[in-house]
Structure formats: structure tokens, C-alpha cells
C-alpha positions as CSV (number, residue, x, y, z in Angstrom):
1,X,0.0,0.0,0.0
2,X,2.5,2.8,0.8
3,X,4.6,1.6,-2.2
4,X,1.8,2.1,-4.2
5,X,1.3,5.5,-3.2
6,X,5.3,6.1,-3.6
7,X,5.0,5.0,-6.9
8,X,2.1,7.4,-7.5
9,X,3.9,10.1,-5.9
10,X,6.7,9.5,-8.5
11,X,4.6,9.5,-11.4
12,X,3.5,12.6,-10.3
13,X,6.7,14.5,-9.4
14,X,7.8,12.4,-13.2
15,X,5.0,14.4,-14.7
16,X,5.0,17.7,-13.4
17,X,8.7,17.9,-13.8
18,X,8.4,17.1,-17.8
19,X,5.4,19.8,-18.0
20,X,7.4,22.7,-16.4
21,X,10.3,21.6,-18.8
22,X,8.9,21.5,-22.0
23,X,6.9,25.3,-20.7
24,X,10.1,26.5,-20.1
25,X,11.7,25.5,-23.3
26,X,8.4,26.3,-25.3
27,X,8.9,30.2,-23.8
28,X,12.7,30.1,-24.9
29,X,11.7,28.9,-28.4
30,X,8.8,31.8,-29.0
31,X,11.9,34.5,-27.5
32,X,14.5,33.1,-30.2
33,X,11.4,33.0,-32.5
34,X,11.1,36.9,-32.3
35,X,14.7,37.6,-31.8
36,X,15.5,35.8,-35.0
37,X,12.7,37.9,-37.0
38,X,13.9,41.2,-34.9
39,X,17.6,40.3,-36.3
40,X,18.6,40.2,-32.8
41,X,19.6,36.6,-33.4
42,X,21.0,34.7,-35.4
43,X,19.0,31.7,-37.3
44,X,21.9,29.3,-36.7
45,X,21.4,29.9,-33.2
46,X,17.6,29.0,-33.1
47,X,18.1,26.1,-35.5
48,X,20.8,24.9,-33.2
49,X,18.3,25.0,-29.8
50,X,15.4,23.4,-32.1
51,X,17.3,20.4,-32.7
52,X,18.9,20.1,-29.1
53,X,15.5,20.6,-27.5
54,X,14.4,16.9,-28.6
55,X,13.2,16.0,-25.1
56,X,10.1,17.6,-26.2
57,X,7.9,16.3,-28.8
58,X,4.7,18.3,-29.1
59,X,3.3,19.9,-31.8
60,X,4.4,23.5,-30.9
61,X,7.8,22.5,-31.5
62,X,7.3,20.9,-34.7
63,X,5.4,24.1,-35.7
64,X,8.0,26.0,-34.8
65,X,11.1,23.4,-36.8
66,X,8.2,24.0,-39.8
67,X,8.8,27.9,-38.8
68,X,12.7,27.5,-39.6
69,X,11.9,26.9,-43.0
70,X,10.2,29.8,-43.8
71,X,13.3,31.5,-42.1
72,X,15.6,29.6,-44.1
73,X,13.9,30.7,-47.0
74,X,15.1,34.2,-46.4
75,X,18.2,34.1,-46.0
76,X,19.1,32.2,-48.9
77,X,20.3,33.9,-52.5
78,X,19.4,31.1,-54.9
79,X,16.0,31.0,-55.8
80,X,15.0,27.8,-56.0
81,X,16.8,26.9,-52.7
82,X,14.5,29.7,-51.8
83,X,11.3,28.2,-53.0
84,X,11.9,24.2,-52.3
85,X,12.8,25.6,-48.3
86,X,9.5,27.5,-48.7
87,X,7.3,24.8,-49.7
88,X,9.0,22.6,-47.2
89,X,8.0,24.9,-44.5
90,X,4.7,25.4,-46.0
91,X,3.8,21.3,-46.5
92,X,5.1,20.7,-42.5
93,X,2.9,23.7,-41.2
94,X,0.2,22.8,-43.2
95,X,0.7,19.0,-41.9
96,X,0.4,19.3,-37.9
97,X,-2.0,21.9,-38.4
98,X,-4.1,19.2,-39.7
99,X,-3.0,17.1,-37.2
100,X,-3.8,19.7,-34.4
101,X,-6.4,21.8,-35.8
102,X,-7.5,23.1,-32.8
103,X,-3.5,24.0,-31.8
104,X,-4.1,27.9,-31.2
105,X,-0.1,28.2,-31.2
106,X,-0.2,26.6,-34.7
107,X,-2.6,28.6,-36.2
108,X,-0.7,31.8,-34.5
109,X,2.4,30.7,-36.4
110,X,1.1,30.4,-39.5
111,X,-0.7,34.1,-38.9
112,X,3.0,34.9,-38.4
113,X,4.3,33.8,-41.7
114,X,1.4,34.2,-43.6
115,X,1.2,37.9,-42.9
116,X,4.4,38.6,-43.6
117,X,5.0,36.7,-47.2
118,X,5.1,38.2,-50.3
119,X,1.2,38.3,-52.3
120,X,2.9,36.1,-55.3
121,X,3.8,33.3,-53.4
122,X,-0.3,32.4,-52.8
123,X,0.3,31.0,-48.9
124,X,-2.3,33.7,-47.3
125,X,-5.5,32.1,-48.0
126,X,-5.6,31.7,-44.0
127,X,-5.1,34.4,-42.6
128,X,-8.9,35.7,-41.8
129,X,-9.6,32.2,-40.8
130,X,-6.5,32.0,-38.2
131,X,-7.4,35.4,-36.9
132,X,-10.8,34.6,-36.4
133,X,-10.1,31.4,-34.7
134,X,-7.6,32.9,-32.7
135,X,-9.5,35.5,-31.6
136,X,-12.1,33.4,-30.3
137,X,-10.3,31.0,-28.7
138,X,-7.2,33.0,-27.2
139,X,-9.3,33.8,-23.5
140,X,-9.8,29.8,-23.2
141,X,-6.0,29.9,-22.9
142,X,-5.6,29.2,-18.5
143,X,-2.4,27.8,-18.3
144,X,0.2,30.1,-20.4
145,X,0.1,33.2,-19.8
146,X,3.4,34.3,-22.7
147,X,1.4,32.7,-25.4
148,X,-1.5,35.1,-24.5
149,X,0.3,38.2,-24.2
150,X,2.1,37.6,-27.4
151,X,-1.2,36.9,-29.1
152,X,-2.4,40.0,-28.1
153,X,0.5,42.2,-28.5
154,X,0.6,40.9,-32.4
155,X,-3.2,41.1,-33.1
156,X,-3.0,44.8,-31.4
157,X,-0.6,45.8,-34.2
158,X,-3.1,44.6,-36.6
């Protein structure tokens, strides 16, 4: 009996340990997120915590590695390296949003990229739809407090 609730206790402790961690890392993703787009950093660098933060596997972080292609796609000078790292961004977004559809981060980080693309490339057919969904959904949002203030701040510059 008290090894059972030991072992509970330590399931527990297991658990709540694993949350705080991937929280944590999910906040130091979004601030290299918007310190790579504010040029403060450096994309290597984010790339470089992305793949080292492997512990975690939810779908915010695979957003955000489908993210790195868009980023990618920027900073390259050939063309069609730009396109092909392009569509490879937009084919994983487009994937775990299907997988998550009702991932409010996901649909924020396509609102991101979306917003900011050039007209030609035709990847903005979303953005109304994310906003909306976003905008209805962002005050169920209890237990992360960043995500909400970051939501706002961006839709406030809307």
C-alpha cells in the first residue's frame, strides 16, 4: 500500500517535472522566435536549440522546426533553394495543423508567416480564418500566460 502511493507520488513528481520543462523550453523557443525575425539573433542559433531541444515532442515545437523553413527561405540567395525551403515549411505547417487543428499556437504561427509573405507566393488564403479562430479561442487559454500576451501584443498591431 504505501509503495503504491510512492510510486504514484513518483509518477507525479515524473510528470510535473516534464510539463514545467517543455513550458520553459516552449517560452525560450517563442523569444529566439522573435529575436530571429527582430535580427537580434541569429537563425543558426535558433536552429541549433530546435534540434537540441528533442526531449520535447509536441506539436508546438514541430510548428516552430516547420517555422525555420520559412526563415531559411530568407536568408538564402538562390532562388530555388529559396522556393523548395519554402514549400517545405509550408507542406510541415500545413501537416500538424491538420493534425492539431484546434492548436491555437499553430494557427498563430502560421498568422505569423502568412502575414508577412510576399502576395505572389499564394500562402495567405488563412489568414482571416486564423485570426478569427484565434481571436475566439485566445481567452480559453488558462495555463500560459506568454502565449496570451504575445497573441495579443501581435493582433494589437493589426
Amino acid at each position: 500500500m504505501i509503495l503504491m502511493k510512492k510510486i504514484k507520488l513518483l509518477a507525479l513528481l515524473i510528470f510535473s517535472l516534464n510539463l514545467a520543462f517543455s513550458s520553459n523550453s516552449i517560452k525560450e523557443i517563442r523569444d529566439l522566435y522573435y529575436k530571429v525575425n527582430l535580427e537580434e539573433t541569429g537563425l543558426n542559433d535558433f536552429e541549433n536549440y530546435l534540434n537540441k531541444t528533442t526531449k520535447i515532442s509536441s506539436p508546438e515545437l514541430k510548428g516552430y522546426k516547420a517555422v525555420l523553413w520559412f526563415l531559411k527561405a530568407k536568408d538564402y540567395y538562390n532562388p530555388y533553394k529559396k522556393y523548395e525551403a519554402f514549400n517545405e515549411g509550408k507542406k510541415e505547417l500545413e501537416l500538424i495543423i491538420k493534425k492539431h487543428p484546434n492548436n491555437i499556437e499553430l494557427h498563430f504561427l502560421r498568422l505569423t508567416i502568412q502575414d508577412h509573405l510576399p502576395g505572389f507566393l499564394g500562402y495567405n488564403g488563412n489568414i482571416t480564418e486564423d485570426k478569427k479562430f484565434i481571436q475566439e479561442k485566445v481567452n480559453e487559454i488558462k495555463d500560459d500566460p506568454d502565449l496570451v500576451q504575445r497573441i495579443n501584443a501581435y493582433l494589437a498591431q493589426k
